[in-house]
C-alpha positions as a Markdown table, in Angstrom:
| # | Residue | x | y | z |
|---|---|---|---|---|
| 1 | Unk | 99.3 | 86.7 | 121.0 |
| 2 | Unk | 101.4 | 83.8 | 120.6 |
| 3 | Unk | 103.3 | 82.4 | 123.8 |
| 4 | Unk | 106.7 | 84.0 | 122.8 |
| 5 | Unk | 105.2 | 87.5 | 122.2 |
| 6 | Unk | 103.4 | 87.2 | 125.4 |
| 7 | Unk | 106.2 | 86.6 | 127.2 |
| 8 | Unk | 108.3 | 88.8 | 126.1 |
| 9 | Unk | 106.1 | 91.8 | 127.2 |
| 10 | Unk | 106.1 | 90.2 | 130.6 |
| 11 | Unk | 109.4 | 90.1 | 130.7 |
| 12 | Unk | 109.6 | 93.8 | 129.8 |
| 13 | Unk | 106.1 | 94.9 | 131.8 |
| 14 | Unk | 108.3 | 92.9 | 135.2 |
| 15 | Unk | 111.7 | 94.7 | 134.2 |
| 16 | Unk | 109.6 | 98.2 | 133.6 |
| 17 | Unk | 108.3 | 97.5 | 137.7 |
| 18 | Unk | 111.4 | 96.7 | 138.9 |
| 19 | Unk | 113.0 | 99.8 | 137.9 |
| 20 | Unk | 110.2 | 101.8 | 139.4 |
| 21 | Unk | 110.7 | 100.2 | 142.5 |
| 22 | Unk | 114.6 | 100.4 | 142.3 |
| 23 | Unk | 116.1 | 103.2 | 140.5 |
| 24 | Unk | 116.0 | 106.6 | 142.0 |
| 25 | Unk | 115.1 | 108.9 | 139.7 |
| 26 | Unk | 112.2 | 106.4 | 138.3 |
| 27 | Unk | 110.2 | 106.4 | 141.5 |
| 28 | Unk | 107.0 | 109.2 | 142.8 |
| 29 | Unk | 109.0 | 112.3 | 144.1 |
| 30 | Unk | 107.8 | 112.2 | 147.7 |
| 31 | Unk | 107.4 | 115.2 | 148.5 |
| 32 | Unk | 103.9 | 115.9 | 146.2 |
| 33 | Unk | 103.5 | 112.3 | 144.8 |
| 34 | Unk | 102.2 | 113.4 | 141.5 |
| 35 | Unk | 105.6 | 113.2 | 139.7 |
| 36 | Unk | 108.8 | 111.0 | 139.7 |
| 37 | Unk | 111.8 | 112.3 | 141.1 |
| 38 | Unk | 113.4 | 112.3 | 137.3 |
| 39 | Unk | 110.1 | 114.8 | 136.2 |
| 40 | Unk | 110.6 | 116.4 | 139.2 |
| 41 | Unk | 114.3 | 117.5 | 138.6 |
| 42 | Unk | 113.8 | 118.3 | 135.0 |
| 43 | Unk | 111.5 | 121.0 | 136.2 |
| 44 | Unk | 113.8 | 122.2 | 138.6 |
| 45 | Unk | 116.6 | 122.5 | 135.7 |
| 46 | Unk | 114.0 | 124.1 | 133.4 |
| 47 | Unk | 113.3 | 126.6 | 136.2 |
| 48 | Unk | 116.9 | 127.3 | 137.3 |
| 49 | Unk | 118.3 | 126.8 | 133.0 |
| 50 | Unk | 120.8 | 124.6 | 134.4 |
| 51 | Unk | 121.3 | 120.5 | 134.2 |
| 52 | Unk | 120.3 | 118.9 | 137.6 |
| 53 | Unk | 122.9 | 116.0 | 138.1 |
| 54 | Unk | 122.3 | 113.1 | 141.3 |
| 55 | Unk | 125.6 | 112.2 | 142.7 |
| 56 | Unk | 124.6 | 111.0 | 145.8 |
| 57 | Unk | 121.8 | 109.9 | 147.9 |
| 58 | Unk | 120.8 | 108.9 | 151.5 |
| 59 | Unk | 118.1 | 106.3 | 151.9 |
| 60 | Unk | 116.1 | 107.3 | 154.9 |
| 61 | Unk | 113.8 | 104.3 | 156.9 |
| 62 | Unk | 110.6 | 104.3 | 159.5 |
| 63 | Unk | 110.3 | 102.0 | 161.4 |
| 64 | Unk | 112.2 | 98.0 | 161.4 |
């Protein structure tokens, strides 16, 4: 690849990781792991046949 192609999917690969790590719905749903919280709630609103909405959140920490 040439040097602008390759950094431009490092740029994208580092912004991808950084959403993982910060938005919500992007990271593993902790309760099994095996999904994201956003897979996890479009089960849920499958399941129930309503949209699931976040509109709040508390950020819970172990530990210092």
């Amino acid at each position: 690849l040439p040097p602008e192609q390759a950094l431009v999917g490092i740029k994208k690969g580092m912004a991808s990781k950084f959403c993982t790590q910060i938005c919500l719905v992007k990271q593993d749903y902790v309760a099994d792991g095996e999904q994201t919280v956003e897979q996890y709630l479009a089960s849920v609103a499958k399941e129930i046949g309503a949209p699931i909405t976040v509109k709040r959140f508390a950020r819970l920490q172990l530990g210092a």
